[in-house]
Structures are given as C-alpha cells and as structure tokens.
N, C-alpha and C positions, 0 to 999 in steps of 0.2 A: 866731244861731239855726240860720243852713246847716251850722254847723262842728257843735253837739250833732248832729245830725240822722246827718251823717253819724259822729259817731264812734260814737253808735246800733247805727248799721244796719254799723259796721264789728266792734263787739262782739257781734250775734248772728250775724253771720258765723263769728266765733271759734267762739264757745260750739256752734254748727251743725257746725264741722270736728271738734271735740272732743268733741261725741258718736258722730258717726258714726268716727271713730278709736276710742274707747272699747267698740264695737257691737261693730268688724271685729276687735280684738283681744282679745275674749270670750274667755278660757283655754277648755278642754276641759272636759265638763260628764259624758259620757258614758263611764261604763268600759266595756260594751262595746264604743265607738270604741276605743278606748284599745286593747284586747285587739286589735281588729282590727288595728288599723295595727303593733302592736309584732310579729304574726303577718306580716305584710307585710315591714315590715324585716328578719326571719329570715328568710323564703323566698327574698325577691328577693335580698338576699345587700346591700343597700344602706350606701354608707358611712357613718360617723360623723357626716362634715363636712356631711352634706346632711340625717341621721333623728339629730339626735345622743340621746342615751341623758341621763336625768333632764334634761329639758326638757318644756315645753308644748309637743307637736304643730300645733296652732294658732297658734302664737303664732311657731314659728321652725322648723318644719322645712318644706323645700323641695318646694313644688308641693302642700300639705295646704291646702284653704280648708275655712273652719268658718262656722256661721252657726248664733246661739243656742244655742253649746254643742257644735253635732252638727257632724261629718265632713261637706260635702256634697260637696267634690272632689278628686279625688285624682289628681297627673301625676306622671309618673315619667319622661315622655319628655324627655330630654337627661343623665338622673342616670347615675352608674354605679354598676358593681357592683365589690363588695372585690374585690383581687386570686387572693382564692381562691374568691369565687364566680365569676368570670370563668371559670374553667377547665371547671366543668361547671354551666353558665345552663342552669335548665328554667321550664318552665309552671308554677310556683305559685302559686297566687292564693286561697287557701283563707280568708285574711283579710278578703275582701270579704263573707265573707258578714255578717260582725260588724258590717259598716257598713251601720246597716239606715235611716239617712238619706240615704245619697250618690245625689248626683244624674251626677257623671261620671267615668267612669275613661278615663285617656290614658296609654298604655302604647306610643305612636306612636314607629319605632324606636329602643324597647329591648328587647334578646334577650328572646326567653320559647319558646327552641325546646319543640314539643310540641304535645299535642292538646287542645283546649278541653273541658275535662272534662264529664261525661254535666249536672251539676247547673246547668251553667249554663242547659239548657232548663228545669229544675225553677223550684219556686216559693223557690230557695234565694238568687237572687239579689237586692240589696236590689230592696223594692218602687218604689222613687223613683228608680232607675237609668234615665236617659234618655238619655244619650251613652256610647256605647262604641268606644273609637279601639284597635286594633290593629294601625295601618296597618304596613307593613314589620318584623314584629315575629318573624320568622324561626317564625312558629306554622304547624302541619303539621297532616297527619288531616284527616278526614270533621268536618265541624260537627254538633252534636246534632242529633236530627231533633226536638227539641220548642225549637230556640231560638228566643225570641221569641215561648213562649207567655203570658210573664207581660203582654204587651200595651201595656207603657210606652215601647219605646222609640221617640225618633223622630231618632235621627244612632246610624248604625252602620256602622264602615269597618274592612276584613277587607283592603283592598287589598296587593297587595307580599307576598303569604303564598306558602306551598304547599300550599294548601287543596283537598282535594281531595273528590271522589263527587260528590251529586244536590247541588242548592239547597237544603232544607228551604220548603217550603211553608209555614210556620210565620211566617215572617219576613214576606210578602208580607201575611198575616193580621193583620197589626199596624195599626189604625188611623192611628194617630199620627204612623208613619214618615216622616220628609220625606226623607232620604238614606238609600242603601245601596247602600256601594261594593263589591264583591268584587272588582274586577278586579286583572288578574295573577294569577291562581291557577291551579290544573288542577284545577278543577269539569267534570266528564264526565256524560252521557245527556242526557236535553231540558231545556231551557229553560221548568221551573215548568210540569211536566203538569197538576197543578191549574191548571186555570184560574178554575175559580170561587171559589177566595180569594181572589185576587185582585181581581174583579167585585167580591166582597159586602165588602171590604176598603175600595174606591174608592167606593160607598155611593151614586155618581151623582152626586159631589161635584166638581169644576171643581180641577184639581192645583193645589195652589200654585205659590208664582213660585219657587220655590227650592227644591222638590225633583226630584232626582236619584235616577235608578237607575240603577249601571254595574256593569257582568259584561263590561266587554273584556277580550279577553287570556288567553280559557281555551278547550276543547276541546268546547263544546254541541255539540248537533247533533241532528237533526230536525226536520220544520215548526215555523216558532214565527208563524205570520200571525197568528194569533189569540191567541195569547201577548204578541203585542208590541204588538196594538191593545188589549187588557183595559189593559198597563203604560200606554199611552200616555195612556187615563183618569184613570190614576193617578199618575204624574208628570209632571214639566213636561219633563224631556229625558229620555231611555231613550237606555242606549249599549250595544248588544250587537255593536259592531265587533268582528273577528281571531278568531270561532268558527268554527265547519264548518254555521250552519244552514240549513235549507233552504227550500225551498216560494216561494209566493210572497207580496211584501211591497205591500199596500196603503197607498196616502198616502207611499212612497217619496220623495217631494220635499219632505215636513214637514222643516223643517230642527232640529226637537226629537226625532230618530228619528235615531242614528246605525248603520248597517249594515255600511259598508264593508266587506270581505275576510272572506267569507261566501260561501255559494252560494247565495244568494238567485237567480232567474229573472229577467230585466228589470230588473236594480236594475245600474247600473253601479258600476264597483271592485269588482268577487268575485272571487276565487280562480280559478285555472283548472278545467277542468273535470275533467284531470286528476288535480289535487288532490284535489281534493274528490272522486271516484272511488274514487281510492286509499285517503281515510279510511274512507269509508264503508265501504271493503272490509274492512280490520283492523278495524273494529268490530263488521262482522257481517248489515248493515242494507244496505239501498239507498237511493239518491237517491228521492225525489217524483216527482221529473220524468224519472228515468232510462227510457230506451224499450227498448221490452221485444226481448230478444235475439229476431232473427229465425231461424227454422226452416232446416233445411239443404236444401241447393236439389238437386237429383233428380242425377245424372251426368248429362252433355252432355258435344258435342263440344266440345273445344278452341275460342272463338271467336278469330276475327283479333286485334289489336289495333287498338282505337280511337286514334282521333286525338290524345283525351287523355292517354291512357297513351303515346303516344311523345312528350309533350310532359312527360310527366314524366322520360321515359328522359333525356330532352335537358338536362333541370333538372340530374338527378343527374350529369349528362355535365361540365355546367361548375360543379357541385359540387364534383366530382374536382381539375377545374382550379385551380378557387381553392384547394383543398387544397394542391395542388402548388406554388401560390405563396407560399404563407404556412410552407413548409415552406420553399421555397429561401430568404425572406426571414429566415426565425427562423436559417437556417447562414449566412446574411449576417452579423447578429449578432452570433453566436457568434464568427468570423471576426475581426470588429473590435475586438467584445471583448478575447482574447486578445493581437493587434493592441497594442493599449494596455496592457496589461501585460508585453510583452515589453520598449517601449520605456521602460517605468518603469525594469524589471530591469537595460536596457542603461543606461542614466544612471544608476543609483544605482552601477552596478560602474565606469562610467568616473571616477565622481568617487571611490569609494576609491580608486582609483589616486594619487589625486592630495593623499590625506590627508584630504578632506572627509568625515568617518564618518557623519554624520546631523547632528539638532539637539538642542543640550543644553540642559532647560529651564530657567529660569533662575525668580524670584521672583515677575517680572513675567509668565511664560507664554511668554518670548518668545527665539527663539531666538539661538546667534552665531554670529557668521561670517556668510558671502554668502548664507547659508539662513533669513534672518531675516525677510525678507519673506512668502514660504513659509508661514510659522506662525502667522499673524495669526490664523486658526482655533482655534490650539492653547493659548493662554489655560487657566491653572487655571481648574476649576470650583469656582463659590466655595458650592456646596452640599455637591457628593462631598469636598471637599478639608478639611472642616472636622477638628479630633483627631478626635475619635471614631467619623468615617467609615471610615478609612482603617486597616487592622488586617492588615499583610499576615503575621501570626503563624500557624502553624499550626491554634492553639486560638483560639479567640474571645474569651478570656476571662469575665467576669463576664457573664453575660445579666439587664440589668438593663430589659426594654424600655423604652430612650431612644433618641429616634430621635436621628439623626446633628447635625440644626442645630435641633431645638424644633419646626420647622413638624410633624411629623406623630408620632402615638402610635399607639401598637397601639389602643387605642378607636377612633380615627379610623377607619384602615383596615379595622376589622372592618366598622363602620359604613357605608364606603362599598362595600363590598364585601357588603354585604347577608349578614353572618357566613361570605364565604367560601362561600355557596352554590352549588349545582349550576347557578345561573339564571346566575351570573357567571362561572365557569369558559368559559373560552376553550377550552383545549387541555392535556394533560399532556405538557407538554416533557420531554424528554432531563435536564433540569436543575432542572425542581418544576415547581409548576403554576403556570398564569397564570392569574390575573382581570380583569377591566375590573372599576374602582370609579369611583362620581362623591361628591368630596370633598363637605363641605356647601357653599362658595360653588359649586358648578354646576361645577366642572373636575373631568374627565377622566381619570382616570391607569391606568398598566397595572400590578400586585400581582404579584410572582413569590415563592411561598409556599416554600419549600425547608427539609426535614428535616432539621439540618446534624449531629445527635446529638453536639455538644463539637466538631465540626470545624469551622471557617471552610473553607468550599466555595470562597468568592469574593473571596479574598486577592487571586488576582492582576486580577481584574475590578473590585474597589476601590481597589487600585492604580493602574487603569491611568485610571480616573477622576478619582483627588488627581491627576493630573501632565498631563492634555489632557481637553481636550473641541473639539469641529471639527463643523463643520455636517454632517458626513456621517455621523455618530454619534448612534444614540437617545442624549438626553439623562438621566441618573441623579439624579434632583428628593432619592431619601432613601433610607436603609437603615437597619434596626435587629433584635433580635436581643429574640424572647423566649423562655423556657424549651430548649428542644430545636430550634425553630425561625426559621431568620433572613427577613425582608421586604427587599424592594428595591422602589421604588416609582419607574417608569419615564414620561416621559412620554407619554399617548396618542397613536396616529397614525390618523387617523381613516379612510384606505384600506386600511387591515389589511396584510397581508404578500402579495409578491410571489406566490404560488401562491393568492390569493384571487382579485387583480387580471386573471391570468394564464386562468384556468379557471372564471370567471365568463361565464356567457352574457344575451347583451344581450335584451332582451325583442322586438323586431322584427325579430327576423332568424332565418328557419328554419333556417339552415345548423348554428346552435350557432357560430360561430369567436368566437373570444374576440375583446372590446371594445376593447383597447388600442388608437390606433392607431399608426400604427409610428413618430411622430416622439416620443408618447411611451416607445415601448421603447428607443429609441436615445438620449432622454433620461434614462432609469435607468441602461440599461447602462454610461451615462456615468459616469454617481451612485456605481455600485459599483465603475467604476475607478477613479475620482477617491477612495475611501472605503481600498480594496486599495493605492494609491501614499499615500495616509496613513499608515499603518499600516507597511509596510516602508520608505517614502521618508524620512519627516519626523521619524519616532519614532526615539530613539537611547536605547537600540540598537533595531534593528526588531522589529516584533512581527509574530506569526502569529496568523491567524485560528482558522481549524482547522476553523471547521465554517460554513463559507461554501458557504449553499442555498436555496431561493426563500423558504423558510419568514422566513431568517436578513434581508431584504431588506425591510425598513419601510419605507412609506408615507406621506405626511405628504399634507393636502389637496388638494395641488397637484401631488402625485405628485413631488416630491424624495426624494430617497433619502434613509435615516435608517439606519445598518447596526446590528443586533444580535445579541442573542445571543454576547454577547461573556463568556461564564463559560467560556472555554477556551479563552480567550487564553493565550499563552506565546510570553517570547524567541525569534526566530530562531534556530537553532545555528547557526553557522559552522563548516565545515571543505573542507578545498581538493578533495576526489574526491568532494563529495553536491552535485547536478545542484542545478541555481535551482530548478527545477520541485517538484523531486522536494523542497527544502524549503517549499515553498509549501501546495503541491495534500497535506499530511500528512493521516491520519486522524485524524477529532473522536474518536475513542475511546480516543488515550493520555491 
C-alpha cells in the first residue's frame, strides 16, 4: 500500500514537470512580437547562431522568454553582433515598440553607441516595461526629459554610460521605482532641482529594503541638503559620492547616505577646497559657503614684519634646503646609475675578447656555455611564442581577428575596454593608444590600439617576445590583428610608470616633494640597470632600447621594475670607430 502511494504521488510529480515544460515552451502566439523581434535582429546586427532565422523565437532563440504566447523578456547582454555589424554598432532599438507585452530589456554590456531616442519618454514604449538595464552599454547624449513618464518602471540602470546634461525629473516621478543607477556618467547642473517630485513620488511611505538610488561618479553640483533628505525618504541608501555638491548635509553619519568627495561643509572626505573653487569657477557659479571677497584696504605705511611672517621666511629657508638635498641626492643617482652601466659595458667587451658573444637560446629558453645560469629569466614565453604570435614579416598577412593562443578575441577586448572609450584611454603614445581594460574574470590588462594600415609595426617587438621573457620585462599576455588595426594586450602594472610615481605629490606634506623614498629610487634604478644589462648583456645578439624614458619605466605593486615600450627595439650595430655610448643612448626616432 506504501509503495502505490508513493508511485502516486511520484506520477503527479511527472505529469506537474510536463505541464509546466509544456507552459514554458508555448511557440509564439503574437505577430506583432514576431515583427518586433525580427526588427531587432536587423538592427542589432545579431547572429544566426543566437536569433536563427525560420525558428520559434520562444522556443530556441537566446535570452527571448515568452509567457502565454507574448515576448515578456528580452537579453541581449553577452550576444554578439555579425562581423559586419561590429564595425558600425548604433542605438537601434525601434523593435521594442512592437513588444507591447515585455516586461524587460537587458542590453547590459552590449554596444548600442548613441542617444536614447526622444520616444522612449513617449507613451511609445511597451506599457509593461518594468526593468530596463543599459548598464555599460557605450550610450551617449542627454536622456529625454519625459523618461519615465509612462510610470511602470521600477529597476532602471544607465550606469558605465556617457550620459550626459540635467537628470530629468521625470524619473524620480515614478512611483514604483525601487533602483536607479546612473552612476559613472557626466550628468552636469543640480542634483533634481525639483524637489517636489520627488516628496509627492515618496507619498510618506517608509523606503523599501532594497531600493537604491546612485548618481556617483558624475559632475553635479550646487546645494543638494534638501535634495538628498526628500531621496532619503525615498530610498533605502542614496549614493551621490565623487560630485562637486555643495551646502550642507544633515544626518551625515546615516550610514544609507553616502557623500564622500563632494564639497559638502562638516562632512568629512570632501574634496579640497581648492578643488572645488576651481570647479565652481569654470562653471560660472559660486560655492554656498564661499566668503565674500573682502574690500580693498586704504594705503598705509609699510608695517614691520610680524613674528609670523618671519617664521614663514624661515619655513621657506629650509624649504630651499630640502630642495637642495633632494637635488644633490637625485645627481647621486644618476651617478650610480650610469656607474652600473658602464660596468655592464666593460664585462660584456672583456668577455668578447675572449669569444664569449652573448647567449644563444636554445628550445628550452636556456642559454650555452658559462652564461647559462644568467638566463634562468630568459625562458620562451609560452603565450607570445605561440605560430601565430610571432610574424616578423613586413606585412601581417591575412587580418583574420584571432588572437595569438585562443585566450582573447577582439569582442573581448572591446568589452573590457568599455568600446575603446575616452573613460579608458590612458595616454596617446608615440606608438597607438593605450587603454586599461578589466577582462570578465576581474583581471586587469593594459590595450595598445595601433593603426598598422597592411604594415606589421611590431615585427621586431613580437620577436623579441617568441625568444625571452625576464622579470625585468612588461610581460606580452596577447596580440592579434583586425581589419586595419593590430591589439597587443599587455599585463597591468598597478603603480603606473615612473614619471607618475616620480611627480605625484603626497597629501601631508606642504612642500610638494615627491613620495618615493630614496631606498625605493635606488631600488628602481637598480630595476632599469639590471632590465639595460638584459637587453645588451644576455640577448645574442644584443638589443637596443631606443626609447628608454620615465614614461618607458613600469611599475608593478611593489615597485619592481617592469621596462616597456619595447616597439623599437632594434639589434645593436657593431663597428670598431662608434663609441659604446653613442650606440646605446640612439634616438627612439629612427
């Protein structure tokens, strides 16, 4: 009788799986879904293998959920786009209007460079639209000023944009809202001058436990006291940290209020006051609290000097001083520097003498002869060294974007490079641009973007990667080449380069002298002689730098030396009348 019982209750178990299977894979009922989504596939530019063409949408295309027939959510964040919509990704989204069931669009990094068109504040968007995710979606321009009149949503994240003008008021208007992210963007004027949507939005109702409203990370600015106690009614944390606003903040110690690097009055962690002086000035406005320029004071005689003023003369006196030591210390330096390079010079010329030419690398990385200890550093690298890394041909051949060993795709790197954006742009080197990107697992890497137009630029930099790698060397994780332009994907070094470390001023110390202290400058300089006797000592035949400069000088956590900027590298010449020096010290411009 146990055993019916349970094979019972084990067969409406079944039949209970087999309906709701049966529910979830309901084909598509609605042809305007149908219109909409196949207007979707067109625009976003979306593959085969993800939207394929004569299929049920419902049933087998990727991130489409349906419920009784109708469209209710639609993801696109992780899809790509064809390779020829890759090249010119915009804002299209014309297809949602068709989806007049969908409850959410997530569009959370994929491209849609461009401006969130006028309709989306209209009544054109579906009515049952409640989540909308644009997080890091490379979308630009002023947001409508009627977004969020149709009154349903309540998750809406604009975060990772470059979104920029007022907030719209409209938004804050929305009942329902439980999130809304903007942060990271360049939203500029005040902080939601209406305040009373806000008030009559929050209804005197007690915030839920889980909503959020965050604007860090953009350029506000003006009193927001009263602005941030209406939000604070209204959501459960408010984060309007890294603006420019001002006045002062009541309840400052609520720990659901975050403020941080602001010019708030009494709130600690703001901005200097400097700063925030300054902005205020390029904007046109003044501070709250700024005091009012005093009047010009009548002529008078000359008075004496105060006590305090020669207590300042005296400051400035052993200002000088320290000046003068950190000056004879830095030609100390320099001195030792040189010092160790000469002695490199003079051993690598005694051992030609003697037949020892350098080290020749062998399968295993590793050198012969009495120089093979030496080299333990110089191991291939088993990323750069792979075929199709290493190309030291003049033309590049076929640009098929494949990166060198599998681990990384041009998708990738766009991705982590947030499309190559102005936010990620480091510097415009001598030799293309650099980026900081953060891969999807959480790591790090530095993008050097280079126009190579059918040239391989970096033959002999991919070269010199197949045959050494050494701790004293940014390490080269990948390269790969698409259409007109090649990637090199560099490991991050999270103290930046030598003229950052160098000309960075410490926050407690009026003088301005730079931070280092001198055991670790004498530890670099170590770094970049030991990196310089690599390079001409150990390498057979020796190699020149060429453009060895504080820029050229990486940093790694701990302040080891990593040397870069190695895309004009080039053999040593030898001939018996051109001075050591004078092949060394060459210019980076042939």
């Amino acid at each position: 009788m146990l055993l019916l019982r349970r094979l019972r209750l084990l067969l409406l178990l079944l039949l209970l799986v087999a309906a709701l299977a049966a529910a979830r894979a309901q084909p598509l009922a609605s042809r305007a879904d149908l219109v909409g989504l196949y207007s979707l596939r067109g625009s976003l530019a979306l593959r085969a293998r993800d939207w394929p063409l004569k299929s049920d949408p419902c049933l087998t295309w990727s991130g489409v959920s349906c419920r009784g027939g109708r469209v209710v959510n639609v993801t696109v964040s992780g899809l790509r786009r064809t390779r020829l919509g890759s090249r010119t990704p915009r804002l299209a989204l014309e297809g949602l209007r068709n989806l007049t069931a969908l409850e959410r669009f997530n569009a959370s990094g994929f491209p849609l460079p461009g401006q969130i068109p006028a309709w989306f504040g209209t009544s054109s968007l579906p009515p049952s639209l409640a989540v909308l995710d644009l997080t890091s979606a490379s979308v630009n321009g002023t947001l409508p000023p009627s977004l969020g009149a149709s009154g349903n949503f309540t998750v809406v994240l604009l975060s990772g944009n470059a979104l920029s003008g007022p907030v719209p008021a409209t938004l804050l208007s929305v009942a329902g809202i439980r999130v809304l992210d903007l942060s990271r963007n360049n939203f500029t004027g005040e902080l939601l001058p209406n305040v009373s949507a806000v008030a009559v939005a929050a209804g005197g109702a007690a915030p839920a436990n889980s909503s959020v409203f965050n604007i860090s990370g953009n350029s506000l600015y003006g009193v927001a006291g009263d602005v941030i106690a209406a939000l604070r009614r209204r959501f459960r944390v408010v984060d309007v940290s890294s603006n420019y606003l001002d006045g002062a903040l009541n309840g400052s110690s609520d720990g659901t209020v975050l403020a941080t690097t602001n010019c708030f009055s009494g709130v600690p962690g703001q901005r200097s006051r400097a700063d925030c002086e300054d902005f205020y000035r390029k904007q046109g406005v003044t501070l709250a609290d700024a005091p009012a320029p005093s009047p010009l004071p009548s002529p008078s005689p000359l008075p004496q000097p105060s006590p305090e003023v020669k207590k300042k003369k005296n400051k400035q006196g052993i200002s000088r001083n320290v000046l003068i030591g950190v000056l004879v210390a830095a030609a100390t330096l320099m001195v030792l520097f040189l010092a160790v390079l000469l002695l490199c010079f003079v051993r690598r010329r005694s051992r030609g003498r003697s037949g020892g030419r350098g080290v020749e690398p062998n399968e295993e990385g590793t050198g012969t002869g009495t120089r093979s200890v030496r080299r333990r550093d110089s191991s291939v690298n088993p990323v750069a060294s792979s075929p199709s890394a290493v190309s030291p041909r003049a033309n590049g051949g076929p640009k098929d974007a494949s990166s060198i060993d599998g681990e990384f795709s041009y998708e990738e790197l766009v991705h982590a490079t947030g499309g190559f954006g102005d936010d990620k742009l480091i510097k415009h080197g001598h030799s293309g641009e650099i980026y900081h990107g953060i891969l999807e697992n959480g790591s790090h890497v530095i993008v050097k973007k280079v126009r190579s137009n059918g040239v391989n630029k970096h033959a002999s930099e991919l070269d010199f990667y197949a045959k050494y790698s050494h701790d004293r060397i940014v390490p080269l994780l990948g390269y790969l080449s698409k259409d007109d332009e090649d990637f090199l994907a560099y490991k991050y070094m999270p103290k930046g380069d030598l003229t950052n470390a160098l000309h960075k001023k410490p926050v407690d110390t009026a003088d301005g002298l730079p931070s280092l202290d001198w055991i670790t400058r004498l530890k670099i300089a170590t770094g970049v002689a030991e990196a310089m006797c690599f390079l001409h000592e150990e390498c057979s035949p020796p190699l020149v730098h060429r453009d060895i400069q504080a820029s050229s000088v990486l940093l790694d956590d701990k302040y080891e030396v990593r040397l870069g900027s190695m895309s004009d590298i080039c053999v040593q010449q030898s001939g018996g009348s051109q001075n050591v020096f004078s092949r060394i010290l060459r210019s980076s411009s042939w």
